[in-house]
C-alpha positions as CSV (number, residue, x, y, z in Angstrom):
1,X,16.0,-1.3,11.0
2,X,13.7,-1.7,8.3
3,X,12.0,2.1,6.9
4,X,9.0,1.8,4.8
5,X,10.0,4.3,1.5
6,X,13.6,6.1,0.7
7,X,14.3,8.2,2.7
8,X,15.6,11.1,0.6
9,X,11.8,12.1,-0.9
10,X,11.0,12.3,2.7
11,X,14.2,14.9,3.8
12,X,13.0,16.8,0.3
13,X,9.9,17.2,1.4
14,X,10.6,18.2,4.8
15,X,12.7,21.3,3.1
16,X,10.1,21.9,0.8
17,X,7.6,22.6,3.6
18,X,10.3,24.4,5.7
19,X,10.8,27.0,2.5
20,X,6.9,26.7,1.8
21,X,6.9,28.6,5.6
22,X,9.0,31.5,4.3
23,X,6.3,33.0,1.8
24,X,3.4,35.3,2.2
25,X,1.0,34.7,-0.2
26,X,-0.9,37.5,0.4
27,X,2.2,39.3,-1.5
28,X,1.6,38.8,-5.1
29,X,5.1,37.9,-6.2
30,X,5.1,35.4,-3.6
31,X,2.0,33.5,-4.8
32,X,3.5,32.0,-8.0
33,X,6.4,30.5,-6.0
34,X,4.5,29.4,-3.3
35,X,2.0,27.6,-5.5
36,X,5.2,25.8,-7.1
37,X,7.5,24.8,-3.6
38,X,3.3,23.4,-2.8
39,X,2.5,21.4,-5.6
40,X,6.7,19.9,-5.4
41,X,5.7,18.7,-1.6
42,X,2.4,17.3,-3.1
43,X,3.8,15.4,-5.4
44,X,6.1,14.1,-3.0
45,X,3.5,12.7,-0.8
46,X,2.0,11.5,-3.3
47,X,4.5,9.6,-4.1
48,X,5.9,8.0,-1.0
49,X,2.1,7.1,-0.3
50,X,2.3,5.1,-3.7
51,X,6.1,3.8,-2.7
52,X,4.4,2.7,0.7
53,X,1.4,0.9,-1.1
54,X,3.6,-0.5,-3.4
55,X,6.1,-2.3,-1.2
56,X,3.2,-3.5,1.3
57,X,1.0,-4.8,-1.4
58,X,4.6,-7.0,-2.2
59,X,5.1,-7.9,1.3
60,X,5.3,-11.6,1.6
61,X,4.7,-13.1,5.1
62,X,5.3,-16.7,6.3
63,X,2.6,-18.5,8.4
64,X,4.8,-17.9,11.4
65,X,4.5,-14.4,11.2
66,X,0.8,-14.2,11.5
67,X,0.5,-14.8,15.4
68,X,-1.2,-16.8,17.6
69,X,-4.9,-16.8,16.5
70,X,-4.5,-18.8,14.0
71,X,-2.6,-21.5,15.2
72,X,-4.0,-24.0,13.2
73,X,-1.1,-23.6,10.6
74,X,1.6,-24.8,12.4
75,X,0.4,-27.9,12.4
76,X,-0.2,-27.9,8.3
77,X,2.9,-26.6,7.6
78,X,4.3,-30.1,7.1
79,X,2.0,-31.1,5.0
């Protein structure tokens, strides 16, 4: 099985949202922290959406990968 982006920054920021959860940021000693734990989950969105863009932009595929509508390949494949 193939995954898209490491999967580490992806169990990071699943914990960073998890402790993002356990502030109030109507308390004002909360807010500072809060803002920090959200910007870390930001940023790693951020990026695993430049990971994922990265590695598909790479992505080579064969001819025989495309699919049936274009089946006029196959035959100038040998060419």
């Amino acid at each position: 099985m193939r995954t898209s982006a490491p999967v580490s920054p992806k169990i990071a920021q699943g914990i960073a949202c998890i402790l993002l959860a356990n502030y109030n940021i109507n308390k004002e000693q909360s807010r500072d922290t809060a803002n920090a734990v959200q910007n870390f989950s930001l940023g790693l969105n951020l990026a695993t959406v430049v990971v994922n863009i990265m590695i598909n932009g790479m992505e080579v595929k064969h001819m025989d990968d495309v699919g049936s509508g274009l089946a006029f390949e196959t035959v100038t494949k040998g060419l």
